[in-house]
N, C-alpha and C positions, 0 to 999 in steps of 0.2 A: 504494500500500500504506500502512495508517494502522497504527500499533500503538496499542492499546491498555493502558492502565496502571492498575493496583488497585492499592492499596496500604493495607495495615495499621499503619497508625502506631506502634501500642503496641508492635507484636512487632518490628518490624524495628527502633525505636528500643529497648526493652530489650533485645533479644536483641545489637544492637550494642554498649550497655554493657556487655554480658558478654564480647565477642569484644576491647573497648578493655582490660578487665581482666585478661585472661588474656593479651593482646599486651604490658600495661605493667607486669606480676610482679606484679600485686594475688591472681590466684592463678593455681596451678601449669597451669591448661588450662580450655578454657572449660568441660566438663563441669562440672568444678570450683567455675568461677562460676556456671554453671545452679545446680547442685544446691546450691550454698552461699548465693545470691544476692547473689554477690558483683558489683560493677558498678562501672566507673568514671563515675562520676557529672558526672566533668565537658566529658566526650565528649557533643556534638550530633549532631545530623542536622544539613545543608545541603538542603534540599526543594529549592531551585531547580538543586543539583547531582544531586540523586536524580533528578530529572524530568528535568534533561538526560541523565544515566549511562542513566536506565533504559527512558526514553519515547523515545528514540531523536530523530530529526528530522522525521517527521511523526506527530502525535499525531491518534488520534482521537476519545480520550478520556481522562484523566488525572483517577484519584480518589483523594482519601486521604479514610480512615474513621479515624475516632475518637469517644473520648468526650467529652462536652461538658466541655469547659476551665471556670475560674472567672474569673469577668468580667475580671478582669485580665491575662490570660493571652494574650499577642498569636502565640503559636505558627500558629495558623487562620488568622487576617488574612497572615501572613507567607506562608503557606502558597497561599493563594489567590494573592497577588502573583508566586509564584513559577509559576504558572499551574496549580494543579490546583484542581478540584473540591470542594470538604469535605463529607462524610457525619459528622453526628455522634448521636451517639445518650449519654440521658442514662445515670449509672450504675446499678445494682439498689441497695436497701433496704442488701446489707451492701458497698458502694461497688467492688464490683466491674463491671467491664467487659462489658457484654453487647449480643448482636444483630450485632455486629460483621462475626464469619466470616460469618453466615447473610445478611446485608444484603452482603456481598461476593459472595457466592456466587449471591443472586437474581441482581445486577446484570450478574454477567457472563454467567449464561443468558440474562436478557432482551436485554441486546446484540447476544448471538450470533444472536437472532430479531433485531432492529429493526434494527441498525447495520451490524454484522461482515459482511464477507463471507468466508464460506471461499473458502479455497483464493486471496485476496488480501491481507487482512489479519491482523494479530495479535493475542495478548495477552501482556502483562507483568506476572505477580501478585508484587508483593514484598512474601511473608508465608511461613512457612514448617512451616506448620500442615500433618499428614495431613489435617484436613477437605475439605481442596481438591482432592482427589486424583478424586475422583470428578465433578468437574464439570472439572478437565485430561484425563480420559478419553475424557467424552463430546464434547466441545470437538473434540481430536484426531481423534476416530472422525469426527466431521461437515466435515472436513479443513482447519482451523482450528490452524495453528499455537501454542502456549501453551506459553510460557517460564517460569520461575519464576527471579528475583535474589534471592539470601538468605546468608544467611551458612553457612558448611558443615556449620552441625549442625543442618539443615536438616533435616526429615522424609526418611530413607530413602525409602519408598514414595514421596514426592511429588517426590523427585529424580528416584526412578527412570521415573514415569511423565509428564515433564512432555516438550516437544520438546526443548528445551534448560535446563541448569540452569547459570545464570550466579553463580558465587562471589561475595558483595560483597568477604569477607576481605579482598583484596588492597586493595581497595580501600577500606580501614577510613579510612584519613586523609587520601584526595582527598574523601569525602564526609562527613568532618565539619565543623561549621560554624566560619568561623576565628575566633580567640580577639581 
């Protein structure tokens, strides 16, 4: 059995800023931080602890997507070392983030043809987008196990239709990177 791992860089590392802010009294709950964009800033990711936390012990594919960094930015390198894949895609015109979900979302359909085996293997999407919900459906229905790790204010629907919905919460400061 291999699990498979996707992973959203931007969302799960901001959405973890919010969940660091609302744990360290920056604000009262993380809606809070959602909706105020409040974030503790000085909270990381550890990838090579994500990748072990979330890709389990046999991996049979491990991605993380993002946007393209600025040349100096050794985040990707790190990231590769820690054994994942890097998808990056540059930003739009008003420097927002795109292609991302949609390049997540081919990757794991075409898998499920090329790679996956239902009903042997897995997936492990940690992003916590409704977008996903419809390709953890079809996944499921093809009898293909799909997990989602995220933080609990996670898309309702995409919790509720994944096979399992793994909390990172608790795990806020086994997986940030140490100081």
């Amino acid at each position: 059995m291999a699990n498979f791992l996707y992973v959203d860089n931007s969302n799960v590392w901001i959405e973890g800023m919010h969940v660091a802010a609302a744990v360290r009294g920056l604000a009262p709950d993380v809606w809070s931080a959602v909706t105020n964009k409040i974030c503790d800033y000085t909270w990381k990711m550890d990838f090579g602890k994500l990748h072990e936390f979330a890709g389990g012990d046999q991996i049979g594919r491990a991605v993380l997507y993002g946007s393209r960094p600025p040349k100096n930015d050794s985040l990707w390198s790190f990231a590769k070392k820690m054994g994942f894949e890097v998808v990056l895609h540059d930003r739009n015109i008003a420097n927002r983030e795109k292609k991302i979900d949609t390049t997540i979302t081919r990757d794991i359909t075409k898998d499920s043809y090329e790679r996956i085996k239902p009903g042997v293997d897995e997936v492990t999407l940690v992003a916590g987008d409704g977008d996903y919900v419809p390709v953890a459906e079809d996944l499921i229905a093809r009898g293909v196990k799909f997990d989602v790790a995220f933080w609990d204010h996670a898309n309702h629907e995409l919790k509720t239709a994944c096979s399992k919905f793994i909390s990172l919460n608790q795990w806020l400061e086994h997986l940030a990177l140490a100081k």
